[in-house]
DOFI-900593 format. One record per residue (C-alpha): residue in three letters; x, y negated, z negated. Coordinates in steps of 0.5 Angstrom, whole numbers, plus 2048, in hexadecimal, padded with zeros to 3 digits. Last residue first. Layout:
BEGIN
ALAXYZ...
//
This chain:
BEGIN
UNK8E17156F9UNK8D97146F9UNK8D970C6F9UNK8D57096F4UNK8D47016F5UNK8D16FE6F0UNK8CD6F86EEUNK8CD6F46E6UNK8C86F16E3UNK8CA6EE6DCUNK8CE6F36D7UNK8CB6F66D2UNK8CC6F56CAUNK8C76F86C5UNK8C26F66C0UNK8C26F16C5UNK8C76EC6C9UNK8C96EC6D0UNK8D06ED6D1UNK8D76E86D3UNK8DA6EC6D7UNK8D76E96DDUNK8D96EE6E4UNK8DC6E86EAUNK8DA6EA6F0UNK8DF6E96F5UNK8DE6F06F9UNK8D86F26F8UNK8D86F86F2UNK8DD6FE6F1UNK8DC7056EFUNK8E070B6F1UNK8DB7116F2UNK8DB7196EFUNK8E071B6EAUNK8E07136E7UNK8D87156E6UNK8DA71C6E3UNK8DF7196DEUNK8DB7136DBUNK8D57176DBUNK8D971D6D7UNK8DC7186D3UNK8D77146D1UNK8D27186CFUNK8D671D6CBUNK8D97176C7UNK8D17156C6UNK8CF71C6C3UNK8D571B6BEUNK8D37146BCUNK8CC7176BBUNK8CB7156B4UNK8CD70E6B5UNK8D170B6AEUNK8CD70A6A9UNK8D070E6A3UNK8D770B6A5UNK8D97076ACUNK8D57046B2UNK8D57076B9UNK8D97036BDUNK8DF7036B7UNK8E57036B9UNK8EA7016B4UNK8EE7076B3UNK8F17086BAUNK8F070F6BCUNK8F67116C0UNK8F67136C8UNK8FD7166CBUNK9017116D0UNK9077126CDUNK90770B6CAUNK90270C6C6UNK8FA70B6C9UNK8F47086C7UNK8F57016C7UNK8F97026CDUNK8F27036D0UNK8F26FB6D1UNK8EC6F76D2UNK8EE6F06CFUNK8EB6ED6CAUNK8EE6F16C4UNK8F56F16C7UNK8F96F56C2UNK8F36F66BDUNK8F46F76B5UNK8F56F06B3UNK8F16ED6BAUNK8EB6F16B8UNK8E76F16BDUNK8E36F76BDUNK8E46F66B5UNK8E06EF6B6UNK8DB6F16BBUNK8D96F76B6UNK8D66F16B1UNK8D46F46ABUNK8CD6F06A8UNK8CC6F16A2UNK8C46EE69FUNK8C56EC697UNK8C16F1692UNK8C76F268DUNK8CC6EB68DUNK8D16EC691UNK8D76E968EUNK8DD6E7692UNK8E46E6691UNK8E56ED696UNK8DD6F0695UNK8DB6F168EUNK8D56F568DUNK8CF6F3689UNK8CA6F968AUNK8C66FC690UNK8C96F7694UNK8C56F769BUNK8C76F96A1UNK8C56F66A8UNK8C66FA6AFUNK8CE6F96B3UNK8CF6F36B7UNK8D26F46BEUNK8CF6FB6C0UNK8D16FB6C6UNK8D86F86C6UNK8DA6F96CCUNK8E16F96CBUNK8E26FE6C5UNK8DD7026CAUNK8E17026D0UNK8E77016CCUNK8E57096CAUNK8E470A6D1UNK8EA7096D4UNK8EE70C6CFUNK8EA7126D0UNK8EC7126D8UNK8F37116D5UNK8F37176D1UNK8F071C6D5UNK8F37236D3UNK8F07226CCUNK8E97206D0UNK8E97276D4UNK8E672B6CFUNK8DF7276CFUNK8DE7296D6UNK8DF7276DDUNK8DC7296E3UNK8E172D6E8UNK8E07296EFUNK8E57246EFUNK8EB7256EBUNK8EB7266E3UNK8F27256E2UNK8F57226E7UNK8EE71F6EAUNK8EC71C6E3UNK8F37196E2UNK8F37156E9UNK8EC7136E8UNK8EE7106E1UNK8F370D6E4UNK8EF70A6EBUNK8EB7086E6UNK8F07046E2UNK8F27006E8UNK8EA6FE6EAUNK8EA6FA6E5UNK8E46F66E5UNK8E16FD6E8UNK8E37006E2UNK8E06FB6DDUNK8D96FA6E0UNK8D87026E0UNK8DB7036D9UNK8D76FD6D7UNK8D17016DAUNK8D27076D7UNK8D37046D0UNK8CB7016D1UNK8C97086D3UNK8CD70B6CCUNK8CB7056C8UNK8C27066CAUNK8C170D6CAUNK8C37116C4UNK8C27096C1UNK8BB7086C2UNK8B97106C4UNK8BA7126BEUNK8B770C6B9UNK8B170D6BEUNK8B07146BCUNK8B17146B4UNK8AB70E6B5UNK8A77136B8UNK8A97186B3UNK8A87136ADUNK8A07136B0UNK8A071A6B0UNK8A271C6A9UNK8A971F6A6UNK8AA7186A3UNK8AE71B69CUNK8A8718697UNK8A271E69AUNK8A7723696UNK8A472A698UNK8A972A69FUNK8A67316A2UNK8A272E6A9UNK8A67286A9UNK8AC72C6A9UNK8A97306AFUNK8A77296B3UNK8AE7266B2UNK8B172C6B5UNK8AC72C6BAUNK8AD7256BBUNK8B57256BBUNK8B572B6C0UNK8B37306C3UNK8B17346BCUNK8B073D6BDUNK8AE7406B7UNK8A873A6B6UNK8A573A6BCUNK8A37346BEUNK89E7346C5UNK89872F6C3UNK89D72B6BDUNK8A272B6C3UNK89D7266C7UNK89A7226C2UNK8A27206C0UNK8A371E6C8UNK89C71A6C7UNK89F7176C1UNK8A57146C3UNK8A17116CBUNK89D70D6C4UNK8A270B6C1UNK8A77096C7UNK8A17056C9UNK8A07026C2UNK8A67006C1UNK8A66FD6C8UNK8A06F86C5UNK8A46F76BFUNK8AB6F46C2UNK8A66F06C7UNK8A36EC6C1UNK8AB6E96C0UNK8AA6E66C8UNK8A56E06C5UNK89F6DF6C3UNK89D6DD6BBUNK89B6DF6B5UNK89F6E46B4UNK8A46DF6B5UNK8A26DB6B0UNK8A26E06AAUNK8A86E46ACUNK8AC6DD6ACUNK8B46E16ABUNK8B26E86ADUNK8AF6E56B3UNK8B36DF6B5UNK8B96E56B5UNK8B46EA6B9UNK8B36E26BFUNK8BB6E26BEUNK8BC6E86C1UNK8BE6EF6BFUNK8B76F36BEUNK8B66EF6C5UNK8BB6F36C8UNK8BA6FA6C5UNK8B36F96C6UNK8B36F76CEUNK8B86FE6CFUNK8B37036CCUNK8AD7006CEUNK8B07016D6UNK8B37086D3UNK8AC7096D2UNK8A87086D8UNK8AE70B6DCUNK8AC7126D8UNK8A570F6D9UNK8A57106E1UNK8A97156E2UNK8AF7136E7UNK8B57146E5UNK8B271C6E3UNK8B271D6DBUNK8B67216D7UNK8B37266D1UNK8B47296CAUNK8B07226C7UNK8B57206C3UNK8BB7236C5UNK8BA7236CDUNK8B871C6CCUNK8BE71B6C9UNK8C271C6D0UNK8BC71A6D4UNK8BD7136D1UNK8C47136D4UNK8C37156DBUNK8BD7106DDUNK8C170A6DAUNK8C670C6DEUNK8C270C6E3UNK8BE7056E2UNK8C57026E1UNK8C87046E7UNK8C66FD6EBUNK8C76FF6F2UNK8CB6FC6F8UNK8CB7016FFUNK8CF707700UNK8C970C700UNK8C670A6FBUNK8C37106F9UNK8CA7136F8UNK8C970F6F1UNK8C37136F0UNK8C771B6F1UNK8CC7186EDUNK8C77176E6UNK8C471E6E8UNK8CB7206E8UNK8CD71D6E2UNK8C67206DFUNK8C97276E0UNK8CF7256DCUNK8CC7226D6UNK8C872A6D7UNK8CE72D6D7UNK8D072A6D1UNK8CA72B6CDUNK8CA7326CFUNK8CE7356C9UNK8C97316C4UNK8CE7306BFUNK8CE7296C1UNK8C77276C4UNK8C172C6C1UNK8C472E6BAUNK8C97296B9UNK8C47246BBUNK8BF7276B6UNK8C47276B0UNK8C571F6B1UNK8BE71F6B2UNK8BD7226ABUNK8C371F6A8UNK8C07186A9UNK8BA71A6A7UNK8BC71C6A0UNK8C171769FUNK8BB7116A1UNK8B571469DUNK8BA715698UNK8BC70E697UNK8BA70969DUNK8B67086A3UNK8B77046A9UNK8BC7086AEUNK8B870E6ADUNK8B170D6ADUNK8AE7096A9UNK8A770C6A6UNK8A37086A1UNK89E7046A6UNK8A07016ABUNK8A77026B0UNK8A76FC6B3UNK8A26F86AFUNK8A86F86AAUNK8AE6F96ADUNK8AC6F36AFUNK8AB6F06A8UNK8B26F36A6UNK8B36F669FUNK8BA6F669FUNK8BF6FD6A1UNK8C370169CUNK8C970569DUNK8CD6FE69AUNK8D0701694UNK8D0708695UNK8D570669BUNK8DB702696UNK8E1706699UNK8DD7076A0UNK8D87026A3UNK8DA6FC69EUNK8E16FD69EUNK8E26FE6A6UNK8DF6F86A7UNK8E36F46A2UNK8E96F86A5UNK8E76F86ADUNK8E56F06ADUNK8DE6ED6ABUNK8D96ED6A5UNK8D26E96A7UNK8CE6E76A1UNK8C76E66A2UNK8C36E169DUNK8BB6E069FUNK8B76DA69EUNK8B86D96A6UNK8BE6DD6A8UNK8C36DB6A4UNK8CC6DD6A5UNK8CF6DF6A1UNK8D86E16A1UNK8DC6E76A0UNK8E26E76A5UNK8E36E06A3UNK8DF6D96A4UNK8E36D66ABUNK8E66DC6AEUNK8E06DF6ACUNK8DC6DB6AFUNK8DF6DD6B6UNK8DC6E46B6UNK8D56E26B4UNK8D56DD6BAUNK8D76E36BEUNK8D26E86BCUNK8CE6E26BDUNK8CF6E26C5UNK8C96DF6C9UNK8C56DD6C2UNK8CB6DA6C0UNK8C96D96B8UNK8C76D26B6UNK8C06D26B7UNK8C06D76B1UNK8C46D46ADUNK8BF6D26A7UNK8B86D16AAUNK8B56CF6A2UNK8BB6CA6A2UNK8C06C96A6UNK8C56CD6A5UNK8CD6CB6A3UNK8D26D06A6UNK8D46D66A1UNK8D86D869BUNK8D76DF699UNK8D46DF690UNK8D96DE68CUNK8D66DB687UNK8CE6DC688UNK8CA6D968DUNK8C56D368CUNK8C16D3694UNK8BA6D6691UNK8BA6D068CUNK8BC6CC691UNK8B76CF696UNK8B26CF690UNK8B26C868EUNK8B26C5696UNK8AC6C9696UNK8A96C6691UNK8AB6BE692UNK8A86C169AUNK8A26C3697UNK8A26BC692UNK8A36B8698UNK89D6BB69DUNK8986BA696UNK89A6B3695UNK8996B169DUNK8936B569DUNK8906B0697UNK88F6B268FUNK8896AD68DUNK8846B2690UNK8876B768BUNK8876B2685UNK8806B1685UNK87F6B8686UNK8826B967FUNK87F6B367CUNK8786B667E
//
């Protein structure tokens, strides 16, 4: 009788305060942070800094706070700590000479209802599941793209179709990131599912518009939102909730390839990454390592993400940044011709014979910048990073934007300049500090691939047109954020030279 005497004498207001009192409690126990922990700007409580990061350009925000805070510096997101790590040699420690220590990636509530159940792909998973399936695809790309004697020819037979499109325009403006975006993914479609799709089928296109809404959405403000208050924004409507709907349709076209294989696999002759998976999965005896259907899927969306969405992006850089400087494509066309001429395709071997053009496409990718941050890492153990202690279980975030832009390691690092990667004879040199595709045990399993892509694209588009756009229009460089950075709409002349 006492107690519930007592209950109703407790108003709402008492209630509501000793919630809050609560929380206050648990955010500044949750907020104390060992010595030497990464300094960072104040947080609000519970939101911490999410509202203050640059939704437009947070790579750039990220960057700046490290004149301010250090190389090696936090940051909240709601509850949760980040540390962002900044410059070519802090980077370059954490991804190389401490790589064992930050191989991992966090638990993410996204990921979580993204990738369901126990399987995690291979960009999210971890431990022995991860290395096994990352050496898997890395040796099926081999198999079926680089080693394959045919993956050349096929790249070049996909620049005629992708020249034979653009000649369809006829003269007039069009917007080339469709058809670029068309060419790309049937490079690692031929991989994956052992075949390329016509520009105009149905479900192909389907796909590649899912593809290219969830890389954008996986990037933005509403994801972050979402990794910091998953239980709200769970709850609630908004852009985030489209991520998962694309995911299920690029499931679901994934599966009906895989049904397809499992009708006519023959296990003496694989065609592809499917197959190949499918008759591992058929011997594999260790149901932990995630040879199963639904890992497979997983698997395939992984591919197709980044073997599609970085090299289309850095196409349409390299075309915005050509025609912005219409004098460095009349060099790469003048040295194309000479060495290549106008009629013969080119091939993998005259890339030591093209020290400019290749310049000019290495500073197209350290320019545009397509992968602007780089995925999250967790410390598997303490670690020390510079005067900074990372306590195990922090979230690592390294900052790609800060090494491509490195003002210690580059001579004009805002200017497009293909003297970046050229000596004073002309002759191409590898610079230490380019990293577009990420450094150590994470790096892109399909770099190799993707310099093959870009090269024979690039060369046999500026064999074939000179490219220009309305005179007076003035080409942004300032990108479309995502998971990866796009250039905004943009319109081109492509004139048959």
């Amino acid at each position: 009788m006492w107690m519930r005497d007592m209950i109703q004498g407790i108003d709402s207001k008492s209630v509501l305060l000793f919630i809050f009192v609560l929380l206050l409690v648990m955010y500044c126990l949750n907020k104390n942070c060992p010595p030497h922990f990464p300094p960072g700007p104040p947080a609000l409580p519970f939101l911490g800094n999410v509202f203050s990061i640059d939704a437009k350009q947070p790579h750039i925000y990220l960057t700046k706070l490290a004149d301010v805070y250090g190389n090696v510096f936090c940051i909240h997101l709601g509850r949760d700590k980040t540390v962002f790590v900044s410059g070519y040699k802090m980077v370059k420690e954490a991804l190389v000479v401490q790589a064992e220590n930050f191989v991992d990636r966090p638990s993410s509530p996204m990921v979580t209802r993204l990738y369901s159940g126990n399987s995690a792909g291979l960009f999210f998973s971890n431990g022995k599941v991860w290395r096994t399936h990352r050496q898997f695809a890395m040796a099926a790309v081999r198999t079926f793209g680089l080693a394959k004697s045919s993956m050349e020819q096929n790249i070049c037979e996909e620049s005629r179709h992708l020249q034979e499109a653009m000649e369809k325009a006829k003269g007039e403006l069009f917007d080339p990131v469709p058809l670029l975006n068309n060419a790309v993914a049937n490079i690692i479609c031929q991989i994956v599912f052992g075949r390329r799709f016509d520009y105009e089928h149905h479900r192909f296109q389907a796909m590649l518009q899912s593809l290219i809404q969830m890389a954008y959405l996986e990037g933005s403000i509403w994801a972050l939102l979402y990794e910091a208050f998953p239980v709200p924004m769970k709850l609630l409507p908004g852009p985030h909730n489209a991520i998962f709907s694309h995911c299920q349709t690029l499931q679901a076209f994934i599966r009906d390839e895989i049904d397809t294989h499992k009708l006519d696999l023959d296990l003496d002759n694989p065609r592809d990454y499917i197959d190949s998976f499918l008759m591992k999965q058929k011997y594999n005896r260790n149901p932990e390592l995630g040879f199963d259907d639904s890992n497979l899927v997983l698997c395939c969306l992984d591919l197709l993400l980044a073997g599609s969405e970085t090299t289309s992006k850095t196409l349409q850089w390299g075309l915005l940044y050509l025609i912005k400087y219409p004098h460095i494509q009349g060099k790469v066309q003048t040295e194309i011709d000479r060495v290549i001429g106008q009629n013969r395709q080119p091939t993998m071997a005259d890339k030591p014979s093209l020290p400019y053009t290749n310049a000019v496409i290495h500073e197209i990718q350290r320019m545009g910048n397509v992968v602007p941050l780089n995925g999250l890492r967790v410390a598997t153990k303490d670690t020390t990073l510079g005067k900074c202690i990372i306590p195990k279980g922090t979230s690592v975030m390294p900052n790609l934007t800060s090494v491509l832009f490195d003002k210690n390691e580059w001579e004009t690092p805002h200017s497009f300049n293909p003297g970046h990667f050229l000596d004073e004879e002309g002759n191409f040199v590898k610079r230490d500090a380019f990293l577009p595709f990420s450094a150590g045990r994470r790096a892109c399993l399909g770099e190799s691939l993707a310099r093959m892509e870009l090269f024979l694209f690039f060369v046999s588009l500026l064999q074939k047109f000179s490219f220009s756009t309305l005179a007076g229009d003035q080409l942004r460089t300032d990108g479309i954020i995502g998971a990866t950075r796009a250039p905004h709409p943009y319109k081109i002349f492509a004139e048959t030279r």
